[in-house]
C-alpha positions in Angstrom: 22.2 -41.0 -29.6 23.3 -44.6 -29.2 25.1 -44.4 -26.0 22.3 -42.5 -24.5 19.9 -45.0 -25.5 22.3 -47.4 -24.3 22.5 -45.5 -21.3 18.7 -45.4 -20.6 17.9 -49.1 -21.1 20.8 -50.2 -18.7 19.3 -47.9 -16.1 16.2 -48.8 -16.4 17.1 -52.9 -16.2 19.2 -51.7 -13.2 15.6 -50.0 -11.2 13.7 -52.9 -12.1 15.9 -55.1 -10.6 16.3 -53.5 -7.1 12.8 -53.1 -7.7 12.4 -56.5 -7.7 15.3 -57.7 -5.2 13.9 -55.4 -2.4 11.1 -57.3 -0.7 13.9 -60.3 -0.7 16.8 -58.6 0.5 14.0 -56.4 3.3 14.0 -60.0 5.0 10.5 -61.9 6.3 7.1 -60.8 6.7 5.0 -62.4 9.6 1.4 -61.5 10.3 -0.8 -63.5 13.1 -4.4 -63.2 12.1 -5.4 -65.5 15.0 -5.2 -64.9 18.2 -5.4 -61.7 19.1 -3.5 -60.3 22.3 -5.4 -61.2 25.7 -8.0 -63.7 23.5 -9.1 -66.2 26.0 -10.1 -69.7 25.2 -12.3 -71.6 26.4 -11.9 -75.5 26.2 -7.7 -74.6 25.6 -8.2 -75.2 22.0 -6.3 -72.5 20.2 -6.3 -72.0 16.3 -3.0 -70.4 15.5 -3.2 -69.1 11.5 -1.1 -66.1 9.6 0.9 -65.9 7.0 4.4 -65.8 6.6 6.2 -64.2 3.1 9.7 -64.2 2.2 10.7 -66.8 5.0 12.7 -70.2 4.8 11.6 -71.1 8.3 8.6 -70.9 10.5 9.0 -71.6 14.1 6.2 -71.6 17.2 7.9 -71.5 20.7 11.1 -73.2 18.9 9.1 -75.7 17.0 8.8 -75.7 13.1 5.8 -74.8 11.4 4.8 -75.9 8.2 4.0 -72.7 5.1 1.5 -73.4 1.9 3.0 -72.5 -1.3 1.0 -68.9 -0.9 2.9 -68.3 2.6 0.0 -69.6 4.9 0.4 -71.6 7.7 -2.3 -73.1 10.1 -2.0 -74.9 13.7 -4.3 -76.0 16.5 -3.1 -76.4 20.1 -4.7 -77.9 23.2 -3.3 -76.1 26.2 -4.2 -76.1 29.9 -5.9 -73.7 31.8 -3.8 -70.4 32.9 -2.1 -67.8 30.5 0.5 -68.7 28.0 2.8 -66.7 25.9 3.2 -67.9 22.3 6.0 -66.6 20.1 6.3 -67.2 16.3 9.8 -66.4 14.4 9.6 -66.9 10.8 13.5 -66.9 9.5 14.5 -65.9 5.6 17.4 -67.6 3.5 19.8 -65.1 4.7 19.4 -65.3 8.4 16.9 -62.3 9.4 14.1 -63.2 11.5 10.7 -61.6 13.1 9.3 -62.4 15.5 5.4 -62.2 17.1 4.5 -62.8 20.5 0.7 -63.2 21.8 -0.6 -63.5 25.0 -3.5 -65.8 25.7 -5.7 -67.1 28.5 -7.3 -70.3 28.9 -9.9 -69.9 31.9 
């Protein structure tokens, strides 16, 4: 009765802990609320904002990006007219990356 209590308790600390090591070890998790593919801007001001979990590093077209405690991260840029292709890798302590890439006009 003892080892199969024994038993029991160590698999269940075992499940909890892949449980709990998975989102870590499944690598980073970008999502780009603003823009949206094909938004235009008028003016070239472009609010960039998402939010990034599970990720050491934040990068927009190679340049870091700064991420809140919660995972949020916020930019403007001023670009000139034309289309522009912006790409955001966010990087976690173990070297997997993904990446988003949007598409935007300025008229």
């Amino acid at each position: 009765m003892l080892r199969a209590t024994t038993l029991i308790a160590l698999l269940l600390l075992a499940g909890y802990g892949v449980f709990k090591a998975l989102p870590i070890l499944s690598g980073p998790e970008l999502t780009l609320s603003s823009p949206a593919e094909g938004q235009s801007f008028e003016g070239g001001f472009v609010l960039i904002k998402g939010m990034a979990t599970h990720t050491e590093n934040l990068a927009l077209d190679g340049a870091p990006l700064l991420i809140d405690a919660d995972g949020h991260f916020s930019t403007t840029l001023v670009l000139p007219h034309g289309g522009a292709i912006l790409s955001l890798t966010a990087t976690d302590r173990f070297g997997k990356s993904e990446s988003v890439r949007r598409t935007i006009f300025v008229p």
